[in-house]
mmJSON file of the N, C-alpha and C atoms, coordinates in Angstrom:
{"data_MODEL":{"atom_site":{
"group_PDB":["ATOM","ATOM","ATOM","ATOM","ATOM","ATOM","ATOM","ATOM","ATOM","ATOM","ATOM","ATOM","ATOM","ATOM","ATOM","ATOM","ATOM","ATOM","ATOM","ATOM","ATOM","ATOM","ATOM","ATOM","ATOM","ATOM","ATOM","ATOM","ATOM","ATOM","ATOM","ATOM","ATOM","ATOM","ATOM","ATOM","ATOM","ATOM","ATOM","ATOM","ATOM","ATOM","ATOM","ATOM","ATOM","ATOM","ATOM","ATOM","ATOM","ATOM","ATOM","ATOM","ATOM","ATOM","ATOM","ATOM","ATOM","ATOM","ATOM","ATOM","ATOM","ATOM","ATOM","ATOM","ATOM","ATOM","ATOM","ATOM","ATOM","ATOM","ATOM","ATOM","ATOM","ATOM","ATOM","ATOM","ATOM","ATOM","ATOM","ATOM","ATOM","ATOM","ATOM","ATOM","ATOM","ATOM","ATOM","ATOM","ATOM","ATOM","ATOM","ATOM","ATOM","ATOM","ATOM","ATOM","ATOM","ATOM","ATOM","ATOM","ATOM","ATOM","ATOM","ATOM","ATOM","ATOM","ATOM","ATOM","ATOM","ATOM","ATOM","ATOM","ATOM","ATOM","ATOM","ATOM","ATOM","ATOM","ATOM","ATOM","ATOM","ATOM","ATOM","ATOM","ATOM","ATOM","ATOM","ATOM","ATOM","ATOM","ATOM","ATOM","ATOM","ATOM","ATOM","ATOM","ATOM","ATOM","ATOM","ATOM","ATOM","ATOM","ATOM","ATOM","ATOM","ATOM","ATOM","ATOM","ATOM","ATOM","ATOM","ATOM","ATOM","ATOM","ATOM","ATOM","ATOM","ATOM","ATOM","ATOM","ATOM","ATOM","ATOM","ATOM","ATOM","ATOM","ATOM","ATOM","ATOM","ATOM","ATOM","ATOM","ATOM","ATOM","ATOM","ATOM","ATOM","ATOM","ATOM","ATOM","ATOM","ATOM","ATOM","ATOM","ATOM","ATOM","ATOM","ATOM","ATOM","ATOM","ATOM","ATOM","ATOM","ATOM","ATOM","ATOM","ATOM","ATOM","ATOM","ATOM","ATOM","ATOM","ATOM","ATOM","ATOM","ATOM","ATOM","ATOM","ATOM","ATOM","ATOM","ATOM","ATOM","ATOM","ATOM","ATOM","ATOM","ATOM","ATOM","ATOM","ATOM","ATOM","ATOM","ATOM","ATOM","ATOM","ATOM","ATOM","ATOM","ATOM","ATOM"],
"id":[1,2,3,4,5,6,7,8,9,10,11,12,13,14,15,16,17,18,19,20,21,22,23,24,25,26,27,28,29,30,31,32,33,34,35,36,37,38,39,40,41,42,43,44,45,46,47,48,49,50,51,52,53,54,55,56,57,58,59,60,61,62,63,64,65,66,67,68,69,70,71,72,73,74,75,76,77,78,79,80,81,82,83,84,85,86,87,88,89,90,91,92,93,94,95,96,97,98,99,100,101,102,103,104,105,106,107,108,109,110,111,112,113,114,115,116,117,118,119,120,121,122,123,124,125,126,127,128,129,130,131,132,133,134,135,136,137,138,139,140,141,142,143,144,145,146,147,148,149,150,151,152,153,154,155,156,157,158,159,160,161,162,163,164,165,166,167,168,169,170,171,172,173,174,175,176,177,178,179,180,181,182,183,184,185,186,187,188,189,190,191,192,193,194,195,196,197,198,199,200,201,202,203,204,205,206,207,208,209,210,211,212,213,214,215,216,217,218,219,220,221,222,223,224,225,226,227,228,229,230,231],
"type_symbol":["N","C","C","N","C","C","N","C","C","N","C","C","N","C","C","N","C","C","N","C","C","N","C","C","N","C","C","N","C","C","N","C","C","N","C","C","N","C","C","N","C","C","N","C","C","N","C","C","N","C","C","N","C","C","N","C","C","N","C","C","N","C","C","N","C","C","N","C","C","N","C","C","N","C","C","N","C","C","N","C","C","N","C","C","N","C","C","N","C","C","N","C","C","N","C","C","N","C","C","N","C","C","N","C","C","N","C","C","N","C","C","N","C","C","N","C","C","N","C","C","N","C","C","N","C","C","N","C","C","N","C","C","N","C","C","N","C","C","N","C","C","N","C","C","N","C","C","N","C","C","N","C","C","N","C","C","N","C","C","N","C","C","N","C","C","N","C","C","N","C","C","N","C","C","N","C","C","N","C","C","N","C","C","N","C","C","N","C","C","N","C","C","N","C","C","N","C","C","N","C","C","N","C","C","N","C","C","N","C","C","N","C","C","N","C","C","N","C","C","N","C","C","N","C","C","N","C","C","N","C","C"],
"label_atom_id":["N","CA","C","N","CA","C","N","CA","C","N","CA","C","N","CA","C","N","CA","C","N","CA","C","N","CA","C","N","CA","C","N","CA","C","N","CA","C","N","CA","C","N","CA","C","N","CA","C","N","CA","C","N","CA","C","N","CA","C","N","CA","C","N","CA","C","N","CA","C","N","CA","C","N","CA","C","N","CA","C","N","CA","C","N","CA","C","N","CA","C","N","CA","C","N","CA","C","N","CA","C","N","CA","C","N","CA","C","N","CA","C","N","CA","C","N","CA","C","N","CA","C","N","CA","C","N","CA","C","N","CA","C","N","CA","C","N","CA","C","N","CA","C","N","CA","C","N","CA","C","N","CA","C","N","CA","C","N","CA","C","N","CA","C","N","CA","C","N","CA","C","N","CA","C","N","CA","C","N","CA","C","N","CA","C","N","CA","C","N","CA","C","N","CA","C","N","CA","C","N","CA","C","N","CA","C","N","CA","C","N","CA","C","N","CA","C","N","CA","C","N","CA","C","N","CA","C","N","CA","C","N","CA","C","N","CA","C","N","CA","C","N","CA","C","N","CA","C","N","CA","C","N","CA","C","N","CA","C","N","CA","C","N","CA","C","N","CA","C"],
"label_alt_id":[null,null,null,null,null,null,null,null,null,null,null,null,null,null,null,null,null,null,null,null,null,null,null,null,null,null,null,null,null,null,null,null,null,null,null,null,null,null,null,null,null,null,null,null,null,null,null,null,null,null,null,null,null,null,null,null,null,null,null,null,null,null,null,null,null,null,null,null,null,null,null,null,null,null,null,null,null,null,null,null,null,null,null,null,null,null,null,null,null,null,null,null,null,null,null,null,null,null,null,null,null,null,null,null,null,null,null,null,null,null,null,null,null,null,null,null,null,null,null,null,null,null,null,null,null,null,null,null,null,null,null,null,null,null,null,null,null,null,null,null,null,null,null,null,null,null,null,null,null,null,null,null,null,null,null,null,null,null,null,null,null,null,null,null,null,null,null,null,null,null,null,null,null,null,null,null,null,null,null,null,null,null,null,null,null,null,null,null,null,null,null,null,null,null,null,null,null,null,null,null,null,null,null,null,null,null,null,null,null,null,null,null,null,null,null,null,null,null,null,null,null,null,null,null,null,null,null,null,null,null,null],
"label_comp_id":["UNK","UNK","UNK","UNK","UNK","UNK","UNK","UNK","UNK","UNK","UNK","UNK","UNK","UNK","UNK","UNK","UNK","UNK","UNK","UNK","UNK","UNK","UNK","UNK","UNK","UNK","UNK","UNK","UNK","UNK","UNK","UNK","UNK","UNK","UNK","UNK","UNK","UNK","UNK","UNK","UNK","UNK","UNK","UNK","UNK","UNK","UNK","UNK","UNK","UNK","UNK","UNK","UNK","UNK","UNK","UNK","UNK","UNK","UNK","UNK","UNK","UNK","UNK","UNK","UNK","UNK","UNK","UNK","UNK","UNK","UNK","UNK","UNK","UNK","UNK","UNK","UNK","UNK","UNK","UNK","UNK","UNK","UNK","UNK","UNK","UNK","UNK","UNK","UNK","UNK","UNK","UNK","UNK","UNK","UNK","UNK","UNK","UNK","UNK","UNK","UNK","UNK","UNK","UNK","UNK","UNK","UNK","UNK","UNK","UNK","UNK","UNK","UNK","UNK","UNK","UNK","UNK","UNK","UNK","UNK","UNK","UNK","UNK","UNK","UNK","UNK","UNK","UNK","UNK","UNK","UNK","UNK","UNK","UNK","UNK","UNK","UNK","UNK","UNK","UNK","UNK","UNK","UNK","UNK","UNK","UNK","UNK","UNK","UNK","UNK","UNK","UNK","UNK","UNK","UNK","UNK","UNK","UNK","UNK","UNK","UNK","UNK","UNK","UNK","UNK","UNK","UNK","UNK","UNK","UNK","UNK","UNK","UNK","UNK","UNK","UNK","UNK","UNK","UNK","UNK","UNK","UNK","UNK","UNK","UNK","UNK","UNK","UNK","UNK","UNK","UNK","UNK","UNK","UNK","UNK","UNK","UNK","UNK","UNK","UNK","UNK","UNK","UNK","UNK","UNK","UNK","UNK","UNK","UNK","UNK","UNK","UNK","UNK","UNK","UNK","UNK","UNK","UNK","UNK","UNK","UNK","UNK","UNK","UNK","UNK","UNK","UNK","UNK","UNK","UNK","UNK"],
"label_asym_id":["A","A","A","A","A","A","A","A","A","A","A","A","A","A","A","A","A","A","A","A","A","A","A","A","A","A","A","A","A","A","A","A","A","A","A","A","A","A","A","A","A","A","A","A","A","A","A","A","A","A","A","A","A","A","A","A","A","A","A","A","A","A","A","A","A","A","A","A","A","A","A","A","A","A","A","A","A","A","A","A","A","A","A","A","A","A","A","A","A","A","A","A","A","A","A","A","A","A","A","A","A","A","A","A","A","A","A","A","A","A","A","A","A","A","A","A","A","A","A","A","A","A","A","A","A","A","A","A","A","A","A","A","A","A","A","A","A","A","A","A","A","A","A","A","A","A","A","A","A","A","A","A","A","A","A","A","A","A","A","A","A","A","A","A","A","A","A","A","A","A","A","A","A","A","A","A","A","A","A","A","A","A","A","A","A","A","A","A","A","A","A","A","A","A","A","A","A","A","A","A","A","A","A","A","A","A","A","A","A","A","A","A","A","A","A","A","A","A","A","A","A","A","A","A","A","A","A","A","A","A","A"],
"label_entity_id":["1","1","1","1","1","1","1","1","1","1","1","1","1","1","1","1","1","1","1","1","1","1","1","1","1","1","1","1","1","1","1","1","1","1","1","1","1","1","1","1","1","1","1","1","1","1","1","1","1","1","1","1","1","1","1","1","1","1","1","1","1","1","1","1","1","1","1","1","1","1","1","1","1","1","1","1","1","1","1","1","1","1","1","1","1","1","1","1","1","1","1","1","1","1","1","1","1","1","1","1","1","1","1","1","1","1","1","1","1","1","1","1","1","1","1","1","1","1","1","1","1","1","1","1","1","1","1","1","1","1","1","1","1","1","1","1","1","1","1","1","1","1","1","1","1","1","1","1","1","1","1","1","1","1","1","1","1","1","1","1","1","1","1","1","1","1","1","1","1","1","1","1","1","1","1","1","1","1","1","1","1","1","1","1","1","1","1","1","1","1","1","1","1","1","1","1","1","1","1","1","1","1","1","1","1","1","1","1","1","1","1","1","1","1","1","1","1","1","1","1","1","1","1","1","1","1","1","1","1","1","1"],
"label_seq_id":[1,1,1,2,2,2,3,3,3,4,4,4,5,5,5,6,6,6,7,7,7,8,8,8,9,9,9,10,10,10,11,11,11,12,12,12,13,13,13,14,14,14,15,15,15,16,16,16,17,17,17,18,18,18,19,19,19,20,20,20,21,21,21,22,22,22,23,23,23,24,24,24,25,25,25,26,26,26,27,27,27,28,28,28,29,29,29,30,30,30,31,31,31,32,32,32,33,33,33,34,34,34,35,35,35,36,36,36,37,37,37,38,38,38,39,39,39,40,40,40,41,41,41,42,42,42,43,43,43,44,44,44,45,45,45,46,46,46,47,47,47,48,48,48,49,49,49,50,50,50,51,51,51,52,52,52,53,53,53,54,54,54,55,55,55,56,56,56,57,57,57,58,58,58,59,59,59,60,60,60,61,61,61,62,62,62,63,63,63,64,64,64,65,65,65,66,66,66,67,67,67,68,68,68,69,69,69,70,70,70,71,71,71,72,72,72,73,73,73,74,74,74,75,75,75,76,76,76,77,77,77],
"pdbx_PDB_ins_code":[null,null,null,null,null,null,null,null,null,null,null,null,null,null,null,null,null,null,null,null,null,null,null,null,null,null,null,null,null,null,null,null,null,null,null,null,null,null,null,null,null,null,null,null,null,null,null,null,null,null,null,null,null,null,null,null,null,null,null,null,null,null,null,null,null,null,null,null,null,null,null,null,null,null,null,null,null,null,null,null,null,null,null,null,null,null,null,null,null,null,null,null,null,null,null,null,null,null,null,null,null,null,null,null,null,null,null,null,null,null,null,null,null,null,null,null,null,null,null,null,null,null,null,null,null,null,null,null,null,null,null,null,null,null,null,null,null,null,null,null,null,null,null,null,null,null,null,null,null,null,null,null,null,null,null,null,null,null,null,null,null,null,null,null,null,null,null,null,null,null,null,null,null,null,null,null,null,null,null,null,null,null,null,null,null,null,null,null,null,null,null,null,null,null,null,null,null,null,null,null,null,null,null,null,null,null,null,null,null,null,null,null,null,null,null,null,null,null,null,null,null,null,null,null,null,null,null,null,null,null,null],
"Cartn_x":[-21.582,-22.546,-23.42,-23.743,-24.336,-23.912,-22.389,-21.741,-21.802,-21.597,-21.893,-23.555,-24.352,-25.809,-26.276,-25.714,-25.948,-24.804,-24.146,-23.157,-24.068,-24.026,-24.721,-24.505,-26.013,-25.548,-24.733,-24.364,-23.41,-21.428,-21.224,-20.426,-20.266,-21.105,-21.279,-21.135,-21.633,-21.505,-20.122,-19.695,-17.886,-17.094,-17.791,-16.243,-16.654,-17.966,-18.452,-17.776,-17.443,-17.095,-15.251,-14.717,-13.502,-12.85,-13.67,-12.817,-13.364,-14.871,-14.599,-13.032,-12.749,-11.71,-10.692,-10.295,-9.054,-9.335,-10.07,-10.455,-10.2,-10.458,-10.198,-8.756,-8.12,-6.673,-5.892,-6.429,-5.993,-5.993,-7.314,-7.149,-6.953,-6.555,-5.702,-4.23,-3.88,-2.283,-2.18,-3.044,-2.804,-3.438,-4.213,-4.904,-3.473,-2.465,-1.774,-0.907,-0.495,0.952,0.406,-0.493,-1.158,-1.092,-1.942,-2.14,-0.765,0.137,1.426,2.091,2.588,3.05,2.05,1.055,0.139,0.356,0.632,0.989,2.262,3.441,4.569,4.775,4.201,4.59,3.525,2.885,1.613,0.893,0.438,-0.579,-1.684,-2.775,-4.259,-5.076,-5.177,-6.07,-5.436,-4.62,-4.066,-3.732,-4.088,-3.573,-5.747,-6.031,-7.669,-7.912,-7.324,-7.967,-7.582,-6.539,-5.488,-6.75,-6.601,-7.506,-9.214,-9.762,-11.048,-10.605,-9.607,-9.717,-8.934,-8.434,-7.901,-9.399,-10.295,-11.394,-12.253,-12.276,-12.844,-12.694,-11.58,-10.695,-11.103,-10.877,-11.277,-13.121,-13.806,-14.84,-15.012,-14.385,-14.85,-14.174,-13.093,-12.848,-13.435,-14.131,-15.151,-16.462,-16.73,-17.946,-17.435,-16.63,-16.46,-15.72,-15.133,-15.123,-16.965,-17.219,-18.633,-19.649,-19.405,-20.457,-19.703,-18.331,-17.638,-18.475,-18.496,-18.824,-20.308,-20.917,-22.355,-22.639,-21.985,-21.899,-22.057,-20.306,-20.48,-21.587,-22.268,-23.383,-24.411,-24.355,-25.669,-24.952,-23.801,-23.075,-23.946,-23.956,-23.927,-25.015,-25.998,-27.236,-28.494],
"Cartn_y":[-3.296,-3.031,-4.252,-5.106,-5.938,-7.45,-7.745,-8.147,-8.148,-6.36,-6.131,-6.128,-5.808,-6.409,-7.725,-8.503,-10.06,-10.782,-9.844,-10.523,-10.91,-12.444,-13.011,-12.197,-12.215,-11.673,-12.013,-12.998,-13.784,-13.178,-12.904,-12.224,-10.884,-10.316,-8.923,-8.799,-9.285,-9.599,-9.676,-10.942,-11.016,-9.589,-9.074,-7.997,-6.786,-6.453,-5.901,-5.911,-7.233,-7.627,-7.747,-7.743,-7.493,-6.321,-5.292,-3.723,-3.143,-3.806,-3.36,-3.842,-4.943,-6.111,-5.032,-4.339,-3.573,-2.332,-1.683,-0.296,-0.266,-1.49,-1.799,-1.867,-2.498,-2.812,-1.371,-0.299,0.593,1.361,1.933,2.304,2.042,0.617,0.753,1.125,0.955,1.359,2.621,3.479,4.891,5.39,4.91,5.068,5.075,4.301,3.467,4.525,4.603,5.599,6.945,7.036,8.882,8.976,7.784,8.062,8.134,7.341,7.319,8.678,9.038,10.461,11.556,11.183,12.961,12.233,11.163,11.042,11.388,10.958,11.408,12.811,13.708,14.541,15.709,15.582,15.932,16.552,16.415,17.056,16.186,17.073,15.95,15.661,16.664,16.474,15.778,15.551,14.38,13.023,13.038,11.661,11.48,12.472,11.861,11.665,12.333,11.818,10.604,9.716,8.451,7.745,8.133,7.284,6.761,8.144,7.775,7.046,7.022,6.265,4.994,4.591,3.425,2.381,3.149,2.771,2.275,3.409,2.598,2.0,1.516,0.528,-0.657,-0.562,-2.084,-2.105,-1.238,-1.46,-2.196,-1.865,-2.466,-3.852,-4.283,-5.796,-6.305,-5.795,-7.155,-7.044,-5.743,-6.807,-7.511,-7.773,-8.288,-9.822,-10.124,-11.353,-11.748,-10.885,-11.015,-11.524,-10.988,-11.577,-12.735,-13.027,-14.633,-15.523,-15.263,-16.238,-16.392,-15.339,-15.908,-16.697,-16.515,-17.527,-18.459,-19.43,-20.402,-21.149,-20.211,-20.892,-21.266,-20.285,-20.236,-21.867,-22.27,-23.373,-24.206,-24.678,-25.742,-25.908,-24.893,-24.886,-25.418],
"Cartn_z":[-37.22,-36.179,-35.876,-37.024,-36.972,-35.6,-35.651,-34.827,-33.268,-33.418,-31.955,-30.849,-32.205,-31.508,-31.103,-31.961,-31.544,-30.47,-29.537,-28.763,-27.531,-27.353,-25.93,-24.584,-24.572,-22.953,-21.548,-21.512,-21.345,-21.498,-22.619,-23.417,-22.724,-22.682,-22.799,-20.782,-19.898,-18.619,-18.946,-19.171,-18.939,-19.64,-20.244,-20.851,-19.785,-19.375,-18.457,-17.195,-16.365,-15.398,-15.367,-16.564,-17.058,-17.107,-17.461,-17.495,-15.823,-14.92,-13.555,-13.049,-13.311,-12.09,-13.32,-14.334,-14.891,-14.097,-14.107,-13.088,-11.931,-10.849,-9.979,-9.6,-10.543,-10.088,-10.468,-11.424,-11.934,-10.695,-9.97,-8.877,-7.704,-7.651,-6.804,-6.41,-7.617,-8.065,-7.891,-8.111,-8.384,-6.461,-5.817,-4.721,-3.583,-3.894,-2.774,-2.541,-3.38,-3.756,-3.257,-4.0,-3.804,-2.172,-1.591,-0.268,0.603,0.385,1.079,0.866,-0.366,-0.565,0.167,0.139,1.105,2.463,2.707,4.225,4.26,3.972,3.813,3.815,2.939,2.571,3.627,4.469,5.216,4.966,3.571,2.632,2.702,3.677,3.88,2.533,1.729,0.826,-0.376,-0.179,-1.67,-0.8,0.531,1.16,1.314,1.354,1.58,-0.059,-1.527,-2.397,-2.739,-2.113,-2.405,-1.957,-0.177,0.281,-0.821,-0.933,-1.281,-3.212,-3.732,-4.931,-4.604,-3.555,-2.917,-2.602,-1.721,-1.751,-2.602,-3.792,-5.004,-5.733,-5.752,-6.618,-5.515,-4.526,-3.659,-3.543,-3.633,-3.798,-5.648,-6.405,-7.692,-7.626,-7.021,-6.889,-5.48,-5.273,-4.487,-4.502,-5.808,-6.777,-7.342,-8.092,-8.847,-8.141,-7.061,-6.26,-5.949,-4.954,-5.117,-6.025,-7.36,-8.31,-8.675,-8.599,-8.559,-8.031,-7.006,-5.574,-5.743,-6.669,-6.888,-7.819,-8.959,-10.143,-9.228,-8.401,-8.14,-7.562,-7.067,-5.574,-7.199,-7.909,-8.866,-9.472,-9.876,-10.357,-9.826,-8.449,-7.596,-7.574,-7.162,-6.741,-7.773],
"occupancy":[1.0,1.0,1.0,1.0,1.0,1.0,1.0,1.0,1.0,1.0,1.0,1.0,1.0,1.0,1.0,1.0,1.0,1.0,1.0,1.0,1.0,1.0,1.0,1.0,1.0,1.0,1.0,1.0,1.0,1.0,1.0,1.0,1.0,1.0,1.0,1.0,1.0,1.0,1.0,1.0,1.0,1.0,1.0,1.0,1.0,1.0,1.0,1.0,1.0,1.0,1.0,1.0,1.0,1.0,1.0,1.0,1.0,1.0,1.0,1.0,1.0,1.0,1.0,1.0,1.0,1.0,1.0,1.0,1.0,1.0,1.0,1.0,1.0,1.0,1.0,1.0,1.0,1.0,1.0,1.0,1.0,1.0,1.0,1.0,1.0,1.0,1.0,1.0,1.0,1.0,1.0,1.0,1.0,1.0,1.0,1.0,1.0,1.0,1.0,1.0,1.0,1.0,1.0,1.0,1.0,1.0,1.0,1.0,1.0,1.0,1.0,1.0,1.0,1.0,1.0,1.0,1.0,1.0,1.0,1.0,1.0,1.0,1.0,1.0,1.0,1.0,1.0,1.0,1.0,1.0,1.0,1.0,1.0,1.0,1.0,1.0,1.0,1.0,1.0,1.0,1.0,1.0,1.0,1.0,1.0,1.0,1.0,1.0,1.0,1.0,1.0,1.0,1.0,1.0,1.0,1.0,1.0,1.0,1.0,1.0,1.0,1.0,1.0,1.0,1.0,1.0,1.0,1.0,1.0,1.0,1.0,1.0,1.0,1.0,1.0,1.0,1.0,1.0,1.0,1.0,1.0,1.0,1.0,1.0,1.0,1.0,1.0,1.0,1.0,1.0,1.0,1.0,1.0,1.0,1.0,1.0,1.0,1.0,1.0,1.0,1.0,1.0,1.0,1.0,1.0,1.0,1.0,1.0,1.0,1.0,1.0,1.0,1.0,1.0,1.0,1.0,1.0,1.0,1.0,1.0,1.0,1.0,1.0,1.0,1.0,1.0,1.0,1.0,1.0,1.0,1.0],
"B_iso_or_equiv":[0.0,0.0,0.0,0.0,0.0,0.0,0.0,0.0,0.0,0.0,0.0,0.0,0.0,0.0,0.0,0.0,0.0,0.0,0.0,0.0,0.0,0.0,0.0,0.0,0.0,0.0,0.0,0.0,0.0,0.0,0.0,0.0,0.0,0.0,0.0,0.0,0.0,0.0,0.0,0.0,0.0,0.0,0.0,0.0,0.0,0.0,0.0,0.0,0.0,0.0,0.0,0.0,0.0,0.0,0.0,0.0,0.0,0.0,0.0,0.0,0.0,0.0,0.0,0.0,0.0,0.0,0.0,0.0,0.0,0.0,0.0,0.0,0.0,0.0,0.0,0.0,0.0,0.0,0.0,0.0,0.0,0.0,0.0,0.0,0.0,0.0,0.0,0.0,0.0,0.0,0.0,0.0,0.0,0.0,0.0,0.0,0.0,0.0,0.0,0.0,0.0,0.0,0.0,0.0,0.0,0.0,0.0,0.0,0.0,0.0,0.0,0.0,0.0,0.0,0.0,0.0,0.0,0.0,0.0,0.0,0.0,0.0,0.0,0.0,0.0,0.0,0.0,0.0,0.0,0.0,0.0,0.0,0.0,0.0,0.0,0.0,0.0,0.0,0.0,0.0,0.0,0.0,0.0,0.0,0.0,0.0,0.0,0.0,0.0,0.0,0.0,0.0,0.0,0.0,0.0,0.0,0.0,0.0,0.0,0.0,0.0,0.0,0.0,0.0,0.0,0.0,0.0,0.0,0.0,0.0,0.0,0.0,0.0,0.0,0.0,0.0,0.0,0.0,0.0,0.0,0.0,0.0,0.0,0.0,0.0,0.0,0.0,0.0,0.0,0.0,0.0,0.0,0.0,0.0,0.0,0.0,0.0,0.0,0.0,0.0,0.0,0.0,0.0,0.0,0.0,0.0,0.0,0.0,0.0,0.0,0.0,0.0,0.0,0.0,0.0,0.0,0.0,0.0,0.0,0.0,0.0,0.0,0.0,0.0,0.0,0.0,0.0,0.0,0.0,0.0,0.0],
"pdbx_formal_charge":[null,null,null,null,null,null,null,null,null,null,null,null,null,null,null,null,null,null,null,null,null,null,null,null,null,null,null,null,null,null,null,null,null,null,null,null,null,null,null,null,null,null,null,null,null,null,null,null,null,null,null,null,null,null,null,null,null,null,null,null,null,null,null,null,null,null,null,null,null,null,null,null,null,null,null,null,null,null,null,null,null,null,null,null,null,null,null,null,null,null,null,null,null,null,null,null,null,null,null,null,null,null,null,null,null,null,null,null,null,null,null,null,null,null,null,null,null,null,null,null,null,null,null,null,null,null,null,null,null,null,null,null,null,null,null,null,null,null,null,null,null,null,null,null,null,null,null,null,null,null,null,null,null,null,null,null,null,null,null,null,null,null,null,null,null,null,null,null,null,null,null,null,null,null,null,null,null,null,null,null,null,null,null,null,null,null,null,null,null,null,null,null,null,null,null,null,null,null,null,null,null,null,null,null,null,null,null,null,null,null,null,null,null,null,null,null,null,null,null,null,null,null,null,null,null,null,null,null,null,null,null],
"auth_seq_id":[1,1,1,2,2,2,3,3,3,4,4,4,5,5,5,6,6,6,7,7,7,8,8,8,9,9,9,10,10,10,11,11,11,12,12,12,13,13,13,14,14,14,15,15,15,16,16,16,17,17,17,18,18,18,19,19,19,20,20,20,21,21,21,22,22,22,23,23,23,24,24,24,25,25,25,26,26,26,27,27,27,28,28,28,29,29,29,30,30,30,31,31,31,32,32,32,33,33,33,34,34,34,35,35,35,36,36,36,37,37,37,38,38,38,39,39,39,40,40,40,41,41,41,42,42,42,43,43,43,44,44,44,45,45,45,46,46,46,47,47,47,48,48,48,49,49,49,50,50,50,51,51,51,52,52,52,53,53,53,54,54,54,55,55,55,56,56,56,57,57,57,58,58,58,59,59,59,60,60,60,61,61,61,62,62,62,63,63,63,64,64,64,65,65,65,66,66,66,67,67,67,68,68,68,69,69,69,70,70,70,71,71,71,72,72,72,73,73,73,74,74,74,75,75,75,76,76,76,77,77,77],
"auth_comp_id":["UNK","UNK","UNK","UNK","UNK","UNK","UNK","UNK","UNK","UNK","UNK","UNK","UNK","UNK","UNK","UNK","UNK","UNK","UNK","UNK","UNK","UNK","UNK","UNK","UNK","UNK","UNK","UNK","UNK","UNK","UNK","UNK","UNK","UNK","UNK","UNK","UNK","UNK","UNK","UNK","UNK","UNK","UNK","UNK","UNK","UNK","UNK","UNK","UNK","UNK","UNK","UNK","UNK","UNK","UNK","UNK","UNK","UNK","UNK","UNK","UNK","UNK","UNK","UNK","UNK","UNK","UNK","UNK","UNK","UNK","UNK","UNK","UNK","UNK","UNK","UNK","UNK","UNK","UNK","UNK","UNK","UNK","UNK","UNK","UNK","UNK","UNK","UNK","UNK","UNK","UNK","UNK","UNK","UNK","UNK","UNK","UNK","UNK","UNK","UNK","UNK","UNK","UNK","UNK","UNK","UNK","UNK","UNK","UNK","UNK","UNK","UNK","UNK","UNK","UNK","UNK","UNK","UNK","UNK","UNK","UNK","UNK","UNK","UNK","UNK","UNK","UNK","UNK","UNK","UNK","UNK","UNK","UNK","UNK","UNK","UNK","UNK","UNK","UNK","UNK","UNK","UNK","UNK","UNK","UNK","UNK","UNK","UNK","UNK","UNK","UNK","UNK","UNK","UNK","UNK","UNK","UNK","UNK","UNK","UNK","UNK","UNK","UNK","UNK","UNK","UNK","UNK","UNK","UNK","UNK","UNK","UNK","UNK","UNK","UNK","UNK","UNK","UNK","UNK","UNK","UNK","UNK","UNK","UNK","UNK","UNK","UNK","UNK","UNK","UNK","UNK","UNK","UNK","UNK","UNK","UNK","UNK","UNK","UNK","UNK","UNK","UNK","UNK","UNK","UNK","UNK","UNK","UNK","UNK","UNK","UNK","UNK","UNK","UNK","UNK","UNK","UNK","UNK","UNK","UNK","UNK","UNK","UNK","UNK","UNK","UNK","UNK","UNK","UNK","UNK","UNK"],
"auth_asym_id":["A","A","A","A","A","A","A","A","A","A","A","A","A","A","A","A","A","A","A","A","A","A","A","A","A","A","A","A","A","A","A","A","A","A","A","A","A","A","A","A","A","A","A","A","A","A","A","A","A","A","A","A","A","A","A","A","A","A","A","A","A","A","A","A","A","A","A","A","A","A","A","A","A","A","A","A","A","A","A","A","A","A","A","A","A","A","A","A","A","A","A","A","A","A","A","A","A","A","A","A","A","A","A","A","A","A","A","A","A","A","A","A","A","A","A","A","A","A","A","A","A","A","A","A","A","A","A","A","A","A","A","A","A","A","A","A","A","A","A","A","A","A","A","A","A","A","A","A","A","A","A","A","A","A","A","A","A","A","A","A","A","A","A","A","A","A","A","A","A","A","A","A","A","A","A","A","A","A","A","A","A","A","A","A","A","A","A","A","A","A","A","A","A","A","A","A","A","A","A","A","A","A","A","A","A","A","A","A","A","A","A","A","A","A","A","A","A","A","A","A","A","A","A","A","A","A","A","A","A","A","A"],
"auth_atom_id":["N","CA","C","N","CA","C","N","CA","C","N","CA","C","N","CA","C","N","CA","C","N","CA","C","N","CA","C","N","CA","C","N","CA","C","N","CA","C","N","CA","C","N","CA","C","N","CA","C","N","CA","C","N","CA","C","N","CA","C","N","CA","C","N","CA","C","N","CA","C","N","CA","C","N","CA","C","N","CA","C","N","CA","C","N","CA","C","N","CA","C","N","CA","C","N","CA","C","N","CA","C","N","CA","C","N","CA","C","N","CA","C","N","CA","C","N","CA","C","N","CA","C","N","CA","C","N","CA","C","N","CA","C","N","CA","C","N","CA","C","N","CA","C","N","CA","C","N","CA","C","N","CA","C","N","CA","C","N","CA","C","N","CA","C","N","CA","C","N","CA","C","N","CA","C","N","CA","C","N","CA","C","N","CA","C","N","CA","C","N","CA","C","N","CA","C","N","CA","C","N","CA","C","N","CA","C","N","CA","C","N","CA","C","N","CA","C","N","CA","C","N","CA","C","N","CA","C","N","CA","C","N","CA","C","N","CA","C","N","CA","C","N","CA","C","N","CA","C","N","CA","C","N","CA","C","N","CA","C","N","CA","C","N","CA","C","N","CA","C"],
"pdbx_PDB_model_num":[1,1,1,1,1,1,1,1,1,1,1,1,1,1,1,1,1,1,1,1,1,1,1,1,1,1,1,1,1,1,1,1,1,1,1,1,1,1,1,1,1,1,1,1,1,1,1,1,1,1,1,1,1,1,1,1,1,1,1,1,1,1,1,1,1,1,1,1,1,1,1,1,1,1,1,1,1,1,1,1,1,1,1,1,1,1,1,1,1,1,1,1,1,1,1,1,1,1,1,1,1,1,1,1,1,1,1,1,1,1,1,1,1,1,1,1,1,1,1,1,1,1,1,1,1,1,1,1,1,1,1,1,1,1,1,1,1,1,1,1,1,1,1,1,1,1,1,1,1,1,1,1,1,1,1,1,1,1,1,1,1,1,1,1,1,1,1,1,1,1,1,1,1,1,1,1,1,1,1,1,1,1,1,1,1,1,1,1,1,1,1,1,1,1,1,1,1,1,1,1,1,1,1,1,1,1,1,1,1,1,1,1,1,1,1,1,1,1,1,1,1,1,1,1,1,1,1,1,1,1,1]
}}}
């Protein structure tokens, strides 16, 4: 236990920012497909739940581009 209290905050941001950008890509995988089969298949409510976890999977990778792109400016600046 001792280990895990003293991990830099720093550290703890990156593994943070690591399982969003794994969640992200998770739902999107699962978002894409879902939505195509309820379109395919013309079942609205499993092509609207594709959609809305398609969504959140691209909403969690562009925080996570987003907080990229701020590091850098924070880099430079």
């Amino acid at each position: 236990m001792t280990a895990e209290s003293s991990m830099p905050a720093s550290l703890f941001i990156e593994r943070v920012l690591s399982v969003i950008t794994v969640l992200g890509v998770i739902c999107l995988c699962i978002g894409i497909p879902l939505h195509i089969w309820g379109r395919i298949s013309d079942s609205f409510p499993v092509a609207q739940v594709g959609a809305y976890i398609f969504l959140f999977g691209f909403l969690l990778i562009f925080m996570r581009v987003f907080y990229w792109i701020l590091e850098k400016i924070v880099e430079r600046g």
